[in-house]
N, C-alpha and C positions, 0 to 999 in steps of 0.2 A: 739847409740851415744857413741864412745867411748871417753876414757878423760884420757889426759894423763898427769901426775902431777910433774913439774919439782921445784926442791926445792935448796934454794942457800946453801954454806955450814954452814953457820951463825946458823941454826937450827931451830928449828918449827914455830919460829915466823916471820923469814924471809920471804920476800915477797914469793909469791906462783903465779905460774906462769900454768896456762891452757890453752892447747891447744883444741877446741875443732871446728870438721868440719872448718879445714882451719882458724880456729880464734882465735888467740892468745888474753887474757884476764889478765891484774894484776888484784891481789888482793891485796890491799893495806897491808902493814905487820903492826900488831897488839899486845900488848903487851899480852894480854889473850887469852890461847889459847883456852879458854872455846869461847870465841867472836870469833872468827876467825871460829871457828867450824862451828856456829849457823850465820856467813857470808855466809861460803859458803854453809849450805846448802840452806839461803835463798836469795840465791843469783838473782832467777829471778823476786825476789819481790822489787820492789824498795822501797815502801812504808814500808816495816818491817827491809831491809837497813837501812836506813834513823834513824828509831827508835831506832835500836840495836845502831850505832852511835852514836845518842844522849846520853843514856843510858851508855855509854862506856867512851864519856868526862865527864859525870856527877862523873862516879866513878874515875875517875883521877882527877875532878874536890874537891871531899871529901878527898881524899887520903892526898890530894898536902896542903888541909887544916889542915889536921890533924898532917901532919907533922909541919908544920907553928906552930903549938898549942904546940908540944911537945918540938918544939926548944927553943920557946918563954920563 
């Protein structure tokens, strides 16, 4: 199976685009590139998707709070 990985000029976080056996696949682009890693390599798992996602709005969900605190 080969896989060929086309990337926009935006940089690592930009959407990531695979081509694989005739099938072009997005990958949604992600502000961590730690998460985006651990996307694709779980990528045929839907159910550890799903997780990573949640887990991913959570920290942007802390983040967005924390800022709010320090403005405040």
């Amino acid at each position: 199976m080969k896989r060929k990985q086309l990337r926009n000029k935006e940089g690592p976080s930009s959407s990531a685009f695979y081509k694989e056996e005739n099938e072009i696949q997005e990958i949604p682009s992600c502000p961590v590139e730690v998460f985006c890693v651990q996307y694709r390599e779980n990528r045929g798992n839907e159910a550890k998707i799903e997780k990573l996602k949640e887990r991913q709005l959570r920290i942007e969900t802390n983040k967005a709070r924390e800022r709010e605190r320090s403005d405040a």
